[in-house]
N, C-alpha and C positions, 0 to 999 in steps of 0.2 A: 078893273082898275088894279095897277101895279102893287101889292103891300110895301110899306117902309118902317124898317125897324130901325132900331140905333144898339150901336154897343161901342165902351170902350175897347174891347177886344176881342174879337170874332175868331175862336178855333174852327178849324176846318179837319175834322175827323175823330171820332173818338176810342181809338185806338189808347197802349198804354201812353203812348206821350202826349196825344192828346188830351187824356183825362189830366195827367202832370202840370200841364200846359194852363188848362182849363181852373186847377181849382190853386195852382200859385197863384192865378190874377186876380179867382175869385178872393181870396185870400185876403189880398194885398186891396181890398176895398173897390175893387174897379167892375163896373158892369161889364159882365162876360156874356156871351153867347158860345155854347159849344153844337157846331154840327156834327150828325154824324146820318153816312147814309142808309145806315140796318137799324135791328130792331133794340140792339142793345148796345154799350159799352164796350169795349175791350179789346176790341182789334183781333190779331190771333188768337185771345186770349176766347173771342165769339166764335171763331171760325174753327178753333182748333180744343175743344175741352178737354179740361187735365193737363194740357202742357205746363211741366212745372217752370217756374222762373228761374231760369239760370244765369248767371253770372253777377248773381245781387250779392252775394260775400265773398269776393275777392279776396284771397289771402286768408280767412274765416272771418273776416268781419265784415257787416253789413256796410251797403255804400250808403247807408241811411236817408236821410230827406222823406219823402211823401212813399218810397218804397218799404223805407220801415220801421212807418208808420204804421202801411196798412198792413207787414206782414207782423206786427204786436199788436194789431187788433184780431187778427184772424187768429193767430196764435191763445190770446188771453181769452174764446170763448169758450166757456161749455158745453158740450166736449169740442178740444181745440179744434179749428176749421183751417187751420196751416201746422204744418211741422219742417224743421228744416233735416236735410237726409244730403250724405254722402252719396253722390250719383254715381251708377253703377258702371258708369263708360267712362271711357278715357281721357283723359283731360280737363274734365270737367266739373271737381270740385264739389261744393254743397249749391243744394238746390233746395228751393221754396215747391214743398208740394201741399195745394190746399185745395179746401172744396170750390168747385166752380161757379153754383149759384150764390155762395155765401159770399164770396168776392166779389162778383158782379155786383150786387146787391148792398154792401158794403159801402164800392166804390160810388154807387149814385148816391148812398147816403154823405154821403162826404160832400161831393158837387152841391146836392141839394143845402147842407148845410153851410156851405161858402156861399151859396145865391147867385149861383152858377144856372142861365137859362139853357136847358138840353133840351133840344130837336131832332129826334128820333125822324127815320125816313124822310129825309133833309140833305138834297144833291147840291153843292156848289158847283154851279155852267161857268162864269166869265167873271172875270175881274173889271171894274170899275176902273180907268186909271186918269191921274191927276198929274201930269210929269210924271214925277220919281216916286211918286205915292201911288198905294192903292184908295183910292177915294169910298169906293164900295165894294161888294159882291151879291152879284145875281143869282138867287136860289131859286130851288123848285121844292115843293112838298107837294102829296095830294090834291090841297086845294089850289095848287097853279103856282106862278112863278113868283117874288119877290124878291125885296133888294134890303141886304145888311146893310148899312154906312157904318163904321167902323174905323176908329184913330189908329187900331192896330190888329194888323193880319197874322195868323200865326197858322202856317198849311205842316197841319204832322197827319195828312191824309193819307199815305204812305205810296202814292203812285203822285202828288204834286202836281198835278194839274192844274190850280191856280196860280201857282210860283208860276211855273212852265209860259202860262198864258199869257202871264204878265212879263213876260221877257225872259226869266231866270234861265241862265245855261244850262243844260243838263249832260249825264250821261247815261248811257245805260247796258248794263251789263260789265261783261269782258272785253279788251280789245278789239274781240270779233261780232261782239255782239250779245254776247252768249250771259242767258241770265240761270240764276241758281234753279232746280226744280222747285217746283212746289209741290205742297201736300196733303193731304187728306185723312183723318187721323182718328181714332174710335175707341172703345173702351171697352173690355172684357169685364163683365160683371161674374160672379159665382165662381172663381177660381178658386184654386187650391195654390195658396203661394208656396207652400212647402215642396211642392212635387212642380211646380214650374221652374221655380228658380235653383233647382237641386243643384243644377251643374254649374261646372264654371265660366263656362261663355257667356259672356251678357250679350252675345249678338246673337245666340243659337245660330250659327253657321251652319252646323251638321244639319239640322232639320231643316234650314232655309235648301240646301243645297239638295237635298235627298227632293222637297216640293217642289223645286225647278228644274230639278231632270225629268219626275215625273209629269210634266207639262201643269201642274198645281198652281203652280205662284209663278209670276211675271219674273223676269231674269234680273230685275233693278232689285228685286227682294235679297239679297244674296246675305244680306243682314237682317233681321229683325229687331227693333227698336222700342223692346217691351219693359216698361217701368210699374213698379208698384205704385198704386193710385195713394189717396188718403186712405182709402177706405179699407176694411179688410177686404181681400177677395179680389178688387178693385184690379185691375193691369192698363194702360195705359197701352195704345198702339201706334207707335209713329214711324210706320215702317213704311205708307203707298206715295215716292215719291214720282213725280209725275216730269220727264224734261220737255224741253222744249217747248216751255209755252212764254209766251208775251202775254206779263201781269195788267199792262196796260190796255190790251184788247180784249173785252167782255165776251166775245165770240169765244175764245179761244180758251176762257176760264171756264167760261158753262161748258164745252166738250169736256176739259181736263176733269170740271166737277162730276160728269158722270162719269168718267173713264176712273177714276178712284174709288167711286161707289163700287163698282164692278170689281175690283181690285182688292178694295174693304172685303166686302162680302167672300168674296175668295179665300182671302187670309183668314176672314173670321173662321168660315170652315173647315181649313183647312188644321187650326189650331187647335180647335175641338176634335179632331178624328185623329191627329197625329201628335201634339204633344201633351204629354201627363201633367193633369192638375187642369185642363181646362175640359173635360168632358162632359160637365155639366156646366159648361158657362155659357153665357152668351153676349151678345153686341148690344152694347148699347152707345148713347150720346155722341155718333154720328157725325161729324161735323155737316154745320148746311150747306159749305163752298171749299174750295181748297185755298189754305193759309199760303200767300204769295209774300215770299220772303226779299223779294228784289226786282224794284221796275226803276225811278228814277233816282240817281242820286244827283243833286243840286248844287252847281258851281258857289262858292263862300270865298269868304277870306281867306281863309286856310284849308288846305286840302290834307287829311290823314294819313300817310304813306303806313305799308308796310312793314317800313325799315323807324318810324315812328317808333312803334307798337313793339318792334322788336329790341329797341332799346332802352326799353318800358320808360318811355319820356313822360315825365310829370311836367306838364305845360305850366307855367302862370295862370294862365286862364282856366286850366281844364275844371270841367266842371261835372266828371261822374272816373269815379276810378273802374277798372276792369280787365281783368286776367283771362278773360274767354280766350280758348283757341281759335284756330281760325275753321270755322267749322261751315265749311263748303261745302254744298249740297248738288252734285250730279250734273255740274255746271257745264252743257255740250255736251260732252262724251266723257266729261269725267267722273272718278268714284268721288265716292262718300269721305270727304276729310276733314280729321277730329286733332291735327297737329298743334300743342301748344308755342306760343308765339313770346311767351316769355319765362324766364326760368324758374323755376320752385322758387317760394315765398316772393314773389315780385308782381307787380302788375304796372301798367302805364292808365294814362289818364284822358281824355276827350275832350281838344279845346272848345271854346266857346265861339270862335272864330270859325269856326267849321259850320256852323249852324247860321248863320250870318249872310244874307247875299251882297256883292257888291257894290248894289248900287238904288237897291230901293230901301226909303228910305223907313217905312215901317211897316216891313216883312221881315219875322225871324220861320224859321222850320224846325221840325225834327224829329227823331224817329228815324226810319229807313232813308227819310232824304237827305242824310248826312252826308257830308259833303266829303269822300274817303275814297281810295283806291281799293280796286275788288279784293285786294287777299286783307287789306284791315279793315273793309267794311263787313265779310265773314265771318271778322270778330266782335266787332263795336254794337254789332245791331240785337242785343239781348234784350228781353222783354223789361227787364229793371236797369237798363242801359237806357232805352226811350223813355221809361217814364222819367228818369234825372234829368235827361236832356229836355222832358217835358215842363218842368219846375223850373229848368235853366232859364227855358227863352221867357218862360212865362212871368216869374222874376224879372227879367233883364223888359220884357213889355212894360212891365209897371215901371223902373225905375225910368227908364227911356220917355214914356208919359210924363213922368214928374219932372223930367228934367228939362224937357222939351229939345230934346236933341234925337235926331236920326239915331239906328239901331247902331250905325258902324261907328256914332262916337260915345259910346254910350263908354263907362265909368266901369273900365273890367275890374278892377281891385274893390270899388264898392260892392260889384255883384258878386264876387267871391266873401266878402264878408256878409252880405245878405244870405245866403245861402249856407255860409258857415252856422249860420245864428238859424236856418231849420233846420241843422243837424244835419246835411250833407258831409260827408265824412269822407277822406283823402283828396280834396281837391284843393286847387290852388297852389300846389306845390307842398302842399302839407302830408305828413308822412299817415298814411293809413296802419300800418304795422303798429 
């Protein structure tokens, strides 16, 4: 026999915007359910350990809300379990580096304490649909299939397959097709940061180039992508980008996920026997899949341009500020690029409109399915970007509930002052500086 469960609001992933998503509603008094298909929380944040958060202090201040929150809790523990650090690469400002398990860990304490129900290895199949409503969703867990009924859907799964099912337009990629690589990413324990970081490249060039002529490292290596961890000793590796895969086809991640394994290991070796300060180190925290940075993004109200971002446009609506470059990743045949997209001290902002589909009436998204053109969604999709955007719609769920009106006429000046009031910071047209 089929299960039936109820919620007022049923997340679909729990990635960062998902978690955002998940514990505004729980927050705001409404019975949540959040699914997610792994074994933990965090989205990249699972796939990829150690990536620090970037683009969460724009201009040096925090974009506050439920991002920091949790980085002054991480921060205020003994001994701190976040610190914030100017990054070592180009364009890209301060960054949130904290411990892995202590965040995870953390963030379920948080869900747990809004009364937010989380369903670990929990796939959402098909949409329910009622007209212009999603009426339900059909899951699976170990013990077989079941159905959410749900007032309000909220898909921040990052590939959108429920949106998708239930009509929502999508795109995906480039003009041609062509989606960002993905990647696979590991952690150097026992280094010597002294003698790793002596020189001046933060990309080790010379050494990447010296292991790719000598057939060592893969010829996409041509940078390496090594960050100090929290820890001492700690180096962070986000250097095995993998092209040409379709995030949406499982086939096609499991090759990529071994083909990076293969690639890890190589680097890892390769770094111990050839650059100083790692010769007693070794690989640890592995990621279990490769972190796919782009499958669908999701037709809305309003669509992100470019030329948006480049004008560092403070929406009405917008509801997370953000200074990231447009930081494209091996997209086709292209390189690695880290160009900023707005000028010192300035950032633009993320409407709320963007996150919004046209025409159903309580589905909001978000996260990677933001509704952007490829060179501003290169920028907009930072891990404390999602989880704003995660607070956004999950906020705008509850009022939408109270008000009894569809998503698209929901009360955007009220949801900017809701959101002002947890401490969201530069949005609405309000000056962050």
């Amino acid at each position: 026999m089929n299960r039936e469960l109820t919620a007022d609001v049923l997340v679909i992933g729990g990635g960062t915007a998902g978690f955002g998503a998940a514990l505004a509603s729980g927050r705001a008094g409404l019975q949540v359910r959040l699914i997610e298909a792994g074994s933990k929380i965090g989205g990249v944040m699972a796939f990829c350990p150690g990536m620090p958060w970037g683009a969460g202090l724009p201009v040096g201040r925090s974009i506050g809300g439920i991002f920091g929150e949790l980085t002054a809790r991480l921060s205020a523990m003994e001994p701190p379990a976040a610190e914030l650090r100017p990054s070592v690469l180009e364009n890209f400002g301060i960054e949130v580096i904290y411990d892995h398990e202590t965040a995870v860990f953390t963030m379920f304490q948080m869900l747990e304490d809004a009364g937010v129900d989380v369903h670990l290895g929990t796939i959402a199949t098909s949409p329910v649909m009622d007209g212009a409503r999603i009426a339900a969703v059909e899951c699976t867990d170990r013990r077989g299939p079941f159905t959410i009924r749900a007032a309000m859907v909220i898909d921040c799964s990052g590939d959108g397959d429920i949106a998708a099912k239930a009509g929502v337009p999508y795109t995906l990629g480039d003009a041609q097709g062509n989606m960002m690589g993905v990647t696979l990413s590991f952690m150097m324990t026992g280094a010597d940061w002294a003698q790793v970081f002596a020189h001046d490249d933060p990309y080790f060039r010379r050494e990447a180039a010296e292991g790719i002529a000598a057939g060592r490292l893969h010829p996409d290596l041509a940078k390496l992508y090594l960050m100090r961890g929290l820890h001492p000793g700690s180096v962070f590796c986000n250097s095995v980008h993998i092209r040409g895969v379709d995030g949406t086809d499982p086939g096609q991640v499991s090759r990529a996920t071994q083909e990076g394994r293969r690639r890890c290991h190589q680097l890892a070796d390769f770094l111990r026997q050839s650059v100083p300060g790692f010769e007693q180190a070794r690989m640890s925290d592995l990621g279990p899949t490769v972190g796919v940075r782009e499958t669908r993004r999701l037709e809305a109200l309003y669509r992100i341009t470019a030329d948006d971002l480049a004008g560092a446009t403070k929406f009405a609506d917008g509801v997370v500020a953000c200074d990231n470059p447009i930081d494209d990743v091996m997209r086709g045949q292209g390189a690695m690029i880290h160009d900023a997209i707005v000028g010192p001290g300035d950032y633009y902002t993320i409407p709320f409109r963007a996150l919004v589909p046209r025409k159903l009436e309580n589905l909001l998204f978000a996260g990677r399915l933001v509704c952007a053109d490829p060179v501003a969604f290169a920028s907009v999709r930072g891990m404390p970007q999602c989880m704003a955007m995660g607070q956004a719609v999950g906020t705008a769920a509850a009022q939408a509930l109270a008000q009894a009106v569809p998503v698209q006429a929901l009360d955007l000046p009220g949801l900017i002052t809701a959101l002002g009031a947890q401490g969201m910071n530069g949005i609405g047209g309000a000056s962050l500086i």
